[in-house]
N, C-alpha and C positions, 0 to 999 in steps of 0.2 A: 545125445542122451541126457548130460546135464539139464540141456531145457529142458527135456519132458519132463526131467524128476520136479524139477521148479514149477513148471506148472500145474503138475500135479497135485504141490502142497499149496500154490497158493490158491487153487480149484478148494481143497479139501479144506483151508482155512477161511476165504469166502462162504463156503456151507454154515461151519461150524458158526462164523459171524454171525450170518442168517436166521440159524436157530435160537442163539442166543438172542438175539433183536425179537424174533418172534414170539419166546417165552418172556420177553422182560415187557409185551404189550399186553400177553396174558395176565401177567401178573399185575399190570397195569390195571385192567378192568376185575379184579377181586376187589369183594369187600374189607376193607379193613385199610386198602392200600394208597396211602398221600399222593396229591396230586406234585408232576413236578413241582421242585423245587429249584429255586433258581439259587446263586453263587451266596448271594447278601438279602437276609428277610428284610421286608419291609411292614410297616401297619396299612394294610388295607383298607380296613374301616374301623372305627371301635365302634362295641355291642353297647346298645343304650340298657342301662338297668330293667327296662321291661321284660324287653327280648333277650335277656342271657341266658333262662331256663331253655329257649328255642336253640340256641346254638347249643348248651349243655346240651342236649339230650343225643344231637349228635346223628341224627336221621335226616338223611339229604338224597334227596332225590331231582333229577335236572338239571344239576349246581344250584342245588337252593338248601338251604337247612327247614327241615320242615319241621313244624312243633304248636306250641300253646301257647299262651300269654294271657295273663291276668293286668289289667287296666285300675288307675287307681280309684275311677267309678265303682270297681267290682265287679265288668264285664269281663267278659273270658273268651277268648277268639284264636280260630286256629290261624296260623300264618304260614308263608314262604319268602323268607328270606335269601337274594343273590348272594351267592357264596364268594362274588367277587367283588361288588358294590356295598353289601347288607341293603339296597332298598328293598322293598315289600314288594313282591310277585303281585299276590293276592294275600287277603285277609277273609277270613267266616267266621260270622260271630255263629257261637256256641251257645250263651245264655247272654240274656241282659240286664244291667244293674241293679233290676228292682226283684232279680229271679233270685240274684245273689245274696242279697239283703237276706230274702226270706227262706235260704238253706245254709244249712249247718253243715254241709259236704261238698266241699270243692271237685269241680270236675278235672280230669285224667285223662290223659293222651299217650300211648305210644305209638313208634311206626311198625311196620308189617316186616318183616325175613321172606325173601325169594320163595316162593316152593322150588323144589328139583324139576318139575314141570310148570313151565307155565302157559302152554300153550301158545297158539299164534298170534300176534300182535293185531290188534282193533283198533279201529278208532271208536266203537261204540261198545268196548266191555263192559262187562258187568261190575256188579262192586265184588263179587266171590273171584272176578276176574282180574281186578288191581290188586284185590289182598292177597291171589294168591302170586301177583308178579312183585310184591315186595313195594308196591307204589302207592300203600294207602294208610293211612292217618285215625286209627281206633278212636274217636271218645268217648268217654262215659259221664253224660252229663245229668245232676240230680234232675227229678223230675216233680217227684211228690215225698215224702217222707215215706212213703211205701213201695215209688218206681222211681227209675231207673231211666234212660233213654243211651241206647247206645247208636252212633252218629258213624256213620262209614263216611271219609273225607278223600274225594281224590286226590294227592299228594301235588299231582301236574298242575293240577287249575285250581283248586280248591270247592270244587264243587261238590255237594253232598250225595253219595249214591244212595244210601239209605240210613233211613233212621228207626229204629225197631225199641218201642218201649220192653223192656224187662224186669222183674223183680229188683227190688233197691240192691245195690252192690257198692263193695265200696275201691277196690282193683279189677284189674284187666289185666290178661295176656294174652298174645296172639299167639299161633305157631300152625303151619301147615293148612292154611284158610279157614284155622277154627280159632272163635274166639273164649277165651276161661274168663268167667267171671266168678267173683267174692264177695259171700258180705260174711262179715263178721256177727257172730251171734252170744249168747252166753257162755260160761264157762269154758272162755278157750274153744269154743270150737268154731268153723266156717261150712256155710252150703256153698259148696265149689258148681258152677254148672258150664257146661260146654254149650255154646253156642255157634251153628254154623246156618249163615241168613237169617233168617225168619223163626229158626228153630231149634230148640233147648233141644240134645240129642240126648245130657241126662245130666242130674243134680245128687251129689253126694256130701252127706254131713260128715265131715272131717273133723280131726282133731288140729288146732292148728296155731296154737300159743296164745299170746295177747294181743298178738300183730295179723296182719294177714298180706303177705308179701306173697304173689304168683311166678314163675318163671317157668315158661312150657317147651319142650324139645321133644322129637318124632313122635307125637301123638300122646305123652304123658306131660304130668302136670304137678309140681311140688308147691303148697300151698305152706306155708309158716312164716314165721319171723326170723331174722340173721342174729337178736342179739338176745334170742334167750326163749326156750320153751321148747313148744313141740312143732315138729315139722313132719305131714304126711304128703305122702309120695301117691298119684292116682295115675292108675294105667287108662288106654284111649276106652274103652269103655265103662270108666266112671270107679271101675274099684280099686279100692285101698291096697297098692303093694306092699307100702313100709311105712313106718314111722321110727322120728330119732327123736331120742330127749335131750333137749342139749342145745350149747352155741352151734348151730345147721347155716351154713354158705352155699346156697345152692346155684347154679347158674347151669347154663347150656353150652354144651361144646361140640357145635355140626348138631347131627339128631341125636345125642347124647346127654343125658338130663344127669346131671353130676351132684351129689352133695359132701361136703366137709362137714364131719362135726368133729367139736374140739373136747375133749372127756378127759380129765385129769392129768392136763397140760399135753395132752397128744391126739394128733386130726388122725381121723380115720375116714377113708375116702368110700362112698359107693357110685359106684356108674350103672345106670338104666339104660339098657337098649328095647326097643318096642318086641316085644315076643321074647324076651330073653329074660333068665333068672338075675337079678342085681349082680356085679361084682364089687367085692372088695380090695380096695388098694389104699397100701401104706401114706401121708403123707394128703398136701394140700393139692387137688389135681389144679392145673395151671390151664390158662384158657387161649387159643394162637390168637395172635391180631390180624394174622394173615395166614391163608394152609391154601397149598396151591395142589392139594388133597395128595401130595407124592407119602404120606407118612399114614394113608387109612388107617383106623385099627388098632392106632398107636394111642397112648393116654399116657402124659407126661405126671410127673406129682413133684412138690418140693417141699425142705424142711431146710436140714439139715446138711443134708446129700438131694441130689435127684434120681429119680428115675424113671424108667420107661415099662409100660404094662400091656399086656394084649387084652386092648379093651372087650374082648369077647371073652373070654377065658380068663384073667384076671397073673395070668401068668408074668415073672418079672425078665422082662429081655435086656434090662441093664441099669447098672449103678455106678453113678458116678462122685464123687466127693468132690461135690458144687452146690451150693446153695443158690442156683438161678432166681434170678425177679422174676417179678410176678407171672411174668406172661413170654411168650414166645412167636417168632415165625416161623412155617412150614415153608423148605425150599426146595427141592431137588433132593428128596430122602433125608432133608437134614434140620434136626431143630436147632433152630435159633435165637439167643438169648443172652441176657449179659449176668453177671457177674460178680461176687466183689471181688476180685481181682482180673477181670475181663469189662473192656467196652462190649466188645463181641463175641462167645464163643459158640462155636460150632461143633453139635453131638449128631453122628450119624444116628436116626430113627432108630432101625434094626439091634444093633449093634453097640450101642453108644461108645461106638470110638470117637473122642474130644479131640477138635483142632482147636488152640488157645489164638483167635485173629488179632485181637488188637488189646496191651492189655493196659487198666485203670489206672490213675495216677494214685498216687497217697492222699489220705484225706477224701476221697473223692466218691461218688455213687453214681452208677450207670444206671437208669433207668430201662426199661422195656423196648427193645429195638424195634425201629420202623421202617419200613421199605414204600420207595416206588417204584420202585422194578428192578433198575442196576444198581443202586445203590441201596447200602444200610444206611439209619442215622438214629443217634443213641443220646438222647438228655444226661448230661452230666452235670449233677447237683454239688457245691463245694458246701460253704460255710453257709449258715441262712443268711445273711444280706448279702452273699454273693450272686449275681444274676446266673442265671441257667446258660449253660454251654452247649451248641449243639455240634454233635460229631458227625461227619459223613465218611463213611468207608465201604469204595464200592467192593459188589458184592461180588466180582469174579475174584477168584485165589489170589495173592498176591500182591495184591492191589495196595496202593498208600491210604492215609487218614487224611481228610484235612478239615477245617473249623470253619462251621458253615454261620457269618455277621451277621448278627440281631440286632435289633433294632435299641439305642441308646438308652437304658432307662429300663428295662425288661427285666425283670424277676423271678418270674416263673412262665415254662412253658409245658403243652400239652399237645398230643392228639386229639381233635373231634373230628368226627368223620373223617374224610381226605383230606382235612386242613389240619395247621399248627393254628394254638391260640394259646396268646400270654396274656401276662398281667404285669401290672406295674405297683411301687408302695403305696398308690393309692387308690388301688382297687380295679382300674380302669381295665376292660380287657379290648381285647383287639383280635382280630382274623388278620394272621400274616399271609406273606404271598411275595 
């Protein structure tokens, strides 16, 4: 009988292993989520000053950082950078130097967001067919003082699927294989237009500050500026839900078009869902780095305290007195976040029941927790000429901390894409690995 019971647990602990391996490769292939890392960082390559905006931007697709680059000619070419080398994949000039000379509007790039569908894999898709698998390279390159040229770039190879002249614009956003363009006009306001292929599906004059910053999520589109004016909000068919007057932070969270404005030292949050009236929520909403989607529905905010809101209804499902960083990840129904008194704490979604995992030293700031699957790992900033500290604590319960070696001389570190990247005091940056 003893044997059976033993093997019975070590049958049911083998499972439980299993699972756990299983969900920690899922969590592996999410966006947001660092490629391993190994015991002691090293410098990979360092970013030459051209190509830094290419790695900033942080869109990698293949193992390559895909992005723009302006030349000190005044060319401007898209590239793909090995994310393990930095050599150049491929390069596609965009305009050339004498295009540049003669326009007063630098062209713009960004990359594409997965759809939830993306259909069956080709080897001859379409370019509606890479934008909408997340693998393709927007830009909007001047044309004439009065057009426009928007450039569909394949991420993989660099080769161009289409190029479609447009009305002069002067941003872009992608979201759900449609592309928002902007051009700024008088008096504060912008013609926002939706473009999907070959065709403008509709153009609306908005009010839109001095600025004209785009950011689009499940079919709407928030066209203003973050440091002052006005900010309108356009649903998928082109009309005006909302406007805010005011410092407006807008950004996307999953298909959730978010904005913060800040009104007499206090943020007031609304959340856009596509068919849904706005809600309202107290506080700055917080955006995951990683959501392995166990917390749908859920909308984080921070101030002061945090809390949790039912992003459909606007209802509060919990408050906790934590002032969380900026950002968070979605685990197994549980946000996670640090701290000033936490490297790591952990609030159940539903519920926010707080487990305190690991907590900060004095003097000290934990930055925005990162995952590759089994493990956390959490930037801790001391004094400014102190180098950046990285922490790893794996992410089953109970687990120890321990200090993951940077490289000699390192200043400041980051997440872009699935890599870490530092800097040094004299500016140099580097792809660790």
């Amino acid at each position: 009988m003893p044997v059976l019971v033993v093997g019975l647990a070590l049958g049911a602990q083998a499972t439980l292993d299993a699972r756990a391996r299983h969900h920690d490769a899922y969590l592996a292939g999410l966006p947001g989520t660092l490629a391993p890392l190994p015991e002691r960082l090293a410098v990979r390559w360092e970013v030459p000053t051209t190509e830094q905006p290419v790695v900033a931007a942080g869109f990698e697709v293949g193992g390559a950082f895909v992005g723009a680059r302006r030349m000190a000619d005044g060319s401007f070419d898209a590239l793909a950078l090995d994310t393990g080398t930095g050599q150049v994949r491929w390069a596609t000039p965009l305009q050339a130097p004498s295009d540049a000379r003669a326009s007063t509007v630098s062209p713009t790039c960004v990359g594409t967001r997965a759809s939830s569908s993306t259909g069956a894999a080709s080897a001859t898709r379409s370019a509606t067919d890479v934008v909408a698998a997340g693998e393709a390279l927007l830009c909007l390159v001047p044309a004439s003082p009065e057009a426009s040229r928007l450039v569909t770039v394949d991420a993989r190879d660099g080769s161009v699927l289409a190029a479609v002249d447009v009305p002069r614009a002067d941003v872009l956003a992608a979201d759900r294989g449609t592309t928002y363009l902007a051009t700024r006009t008088a008096n504060g306001t912008c013609v926002v237009r939706a473009v999907v292929g070959n065709t403008t599906r509709w153009a609306t004059a908005a009010r839109c500050g001095q600025g004209a910053e785009l950011v689009a999520a499940g079919g709407q589109v928030a066209a203003g500026t973050s440091d002052g004016g006005w900010t309108s909000v356009l649903a998928s068919d082109g009309s005006v839900l909302a406007g805010m007057d005011g410092t407006t932070a807008t950004t996307a969270v999953g298909d959730l078009l978010v904005t913060s404005t800040s009104v007499g030292g206090k943020v007031r949050s609304q959340v856009f869902a596509a068919g849904r009236a706005p809600v309202a929520v107290a506080g700055t909403v917080m955006v995951p780095r990683v959501d392995d989607g166990s917390a749908a529905g859920v909308v984080v905010t921070a101030d002061r305290e945090s809390r949790g809101y039912d992003a459909a209804t606007g209802r509060l499902l919990w408050r906790v007195p934590l002032a969380l960083s900026g950002g968070y990840l979605v685990r197994d129904g549980r946000i996670v976040s640090s701290s000033s008194q936490d490297l790591v704490v952990e609030i159940d979604a539903r519920s926010g029941k707080v487990h305190h995992r690991a907590a900060v030293q004095r003097d000290a700031l934990a930055m925005t927790p990162m995952t590759d699957g089994p493990r956390f790992f959490t930037i801790v900033l001391g004094a400014p000429s102190d180098p950046a500290r990285l922490i790893g604590i794996d992410a089953a319960a109970g687990q120890g901390v321990t200090q993951v070696g940077t490289p000699v001389g390192l200043l400041s570190l980051r997440q872009v894409g699935r890599h870490l990247v530092g800097s040094d005091a004299q500016g140099v940056v580097s792809v660790l690995g």
